[in-house]
N, C-alpha and C positions, 0 to 999 in steps of 0.2 A: 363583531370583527370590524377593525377601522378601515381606513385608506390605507394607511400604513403595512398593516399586514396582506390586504391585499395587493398592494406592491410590492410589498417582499415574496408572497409566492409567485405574483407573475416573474421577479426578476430569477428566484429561485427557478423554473422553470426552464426561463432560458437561459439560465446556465448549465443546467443538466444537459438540455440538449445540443448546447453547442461542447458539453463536455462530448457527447455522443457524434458532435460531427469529426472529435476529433481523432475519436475509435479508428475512422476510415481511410484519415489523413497519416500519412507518413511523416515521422519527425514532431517536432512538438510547437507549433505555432501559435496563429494568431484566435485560432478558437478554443487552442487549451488554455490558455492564458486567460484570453476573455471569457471564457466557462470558469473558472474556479474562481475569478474573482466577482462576475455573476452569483457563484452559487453561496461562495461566504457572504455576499453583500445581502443576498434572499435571505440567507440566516439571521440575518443578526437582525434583519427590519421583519421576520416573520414575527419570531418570538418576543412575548413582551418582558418576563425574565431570563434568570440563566438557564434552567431545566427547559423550559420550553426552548429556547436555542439549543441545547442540545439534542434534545427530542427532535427536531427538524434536521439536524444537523446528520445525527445515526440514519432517520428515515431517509433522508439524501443521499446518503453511503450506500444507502443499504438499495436504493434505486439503479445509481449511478453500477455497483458491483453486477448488479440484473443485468444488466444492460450492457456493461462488458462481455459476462456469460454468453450471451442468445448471440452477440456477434462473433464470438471464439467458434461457437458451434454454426453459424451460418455460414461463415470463411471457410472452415473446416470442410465443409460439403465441397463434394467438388462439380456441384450444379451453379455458384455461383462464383462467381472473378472476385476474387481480393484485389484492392487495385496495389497492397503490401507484400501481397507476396511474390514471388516470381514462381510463375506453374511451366515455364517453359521448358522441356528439355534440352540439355545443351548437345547438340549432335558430336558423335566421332565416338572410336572405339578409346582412346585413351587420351586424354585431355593434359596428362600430367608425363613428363617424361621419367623412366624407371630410371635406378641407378645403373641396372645392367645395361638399359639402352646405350646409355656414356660411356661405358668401359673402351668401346673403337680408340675415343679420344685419348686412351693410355699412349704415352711413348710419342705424341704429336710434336712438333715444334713451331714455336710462333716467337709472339715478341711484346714488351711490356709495354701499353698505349699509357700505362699511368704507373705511379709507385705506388708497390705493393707494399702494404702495412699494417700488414699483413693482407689484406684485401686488396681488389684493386680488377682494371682492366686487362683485358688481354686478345690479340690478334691472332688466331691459328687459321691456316690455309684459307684467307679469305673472310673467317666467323669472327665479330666481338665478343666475348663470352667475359661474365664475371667467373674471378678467378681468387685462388687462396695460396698464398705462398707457404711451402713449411718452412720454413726462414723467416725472420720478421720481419728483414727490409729488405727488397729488390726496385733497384733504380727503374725510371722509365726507360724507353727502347732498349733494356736489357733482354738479353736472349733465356727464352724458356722452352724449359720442357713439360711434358703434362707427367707426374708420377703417380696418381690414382685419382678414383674418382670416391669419396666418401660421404655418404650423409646428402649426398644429392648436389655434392659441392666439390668443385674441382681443383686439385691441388696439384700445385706449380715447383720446381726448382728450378735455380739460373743454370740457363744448359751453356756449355761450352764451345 
């Protein structure tokens, strides 16, 4: 075994592992980058033909895939902190408002902060609320009414 290939597994090495730091890391940076091209550069200076390159190449894969595993199942536990995942509970009984909750806002009046076009802003006793016209176009500071609330989305006609 030369210099050569013992440079290519040292550099093979630290590209697995910086592949491995980058398991922990969020988003894909500067050690995924610098790991794969680590680990192709380990390849190709380990082996001295092509089969031997590929042989390094599967045993690589097949390290790096380990090594994905054990840290899928170490996250998973919930002895230790993902620094990826978020374990936190979000407090409150309902985080998301129902449609039933909106129905009050039937029959409200306000006023159009923007034109609707079909979408658009809108002013009711004091609230800015996104709002839906069933008409295409309604001018701004046109006068509106609320006529239902559907789909989680609140739909407008020009009131008189």
């Amino acid at each position: 075994m030369g210099a050569v290939q013992i440079l290519g597994i040292v550099v093979l090495i630290v590209g697995i592992l910086l592949i491995g730091v980058e398991f922990y890391m969020p988003g894909f940076g500067l050690p995924g980058i610098s790991g794969i091209i680590c680990a192709a550069a380990g390849i190709f200076l380990t082996g001295r033909n092509a089969s031997e390159r590929i042989l390094v190449g599967v045993i690589a894969i097949v390290v790096i895939a380990v090594m994905l595993v054990i840290s899928i199942v170490v996250f998973s536990s919930k002895k230790i902190k993902s620094p990826i995942k978020l374990d936190t509970d979000l407090q409150g009984k309902n985080l998301f408002i129902d449609e039933t909750d909106m129905e009050y806002l039937i029959g409200k009046k306000g006023v159009a902060l923007t034109d609707l076009r079909p979408s658009g802003k809108g002013e009711f006793d004091g609230v800015k609320l996104d709002i839906l016209s069933s008409n295409y176009y309604i001018k701004k500071d046109s006068a509106l009414v609320i006529t239902e609330v559907k789909n989680n989305r609140i739909i407008v006609q020009e009131g008189k």
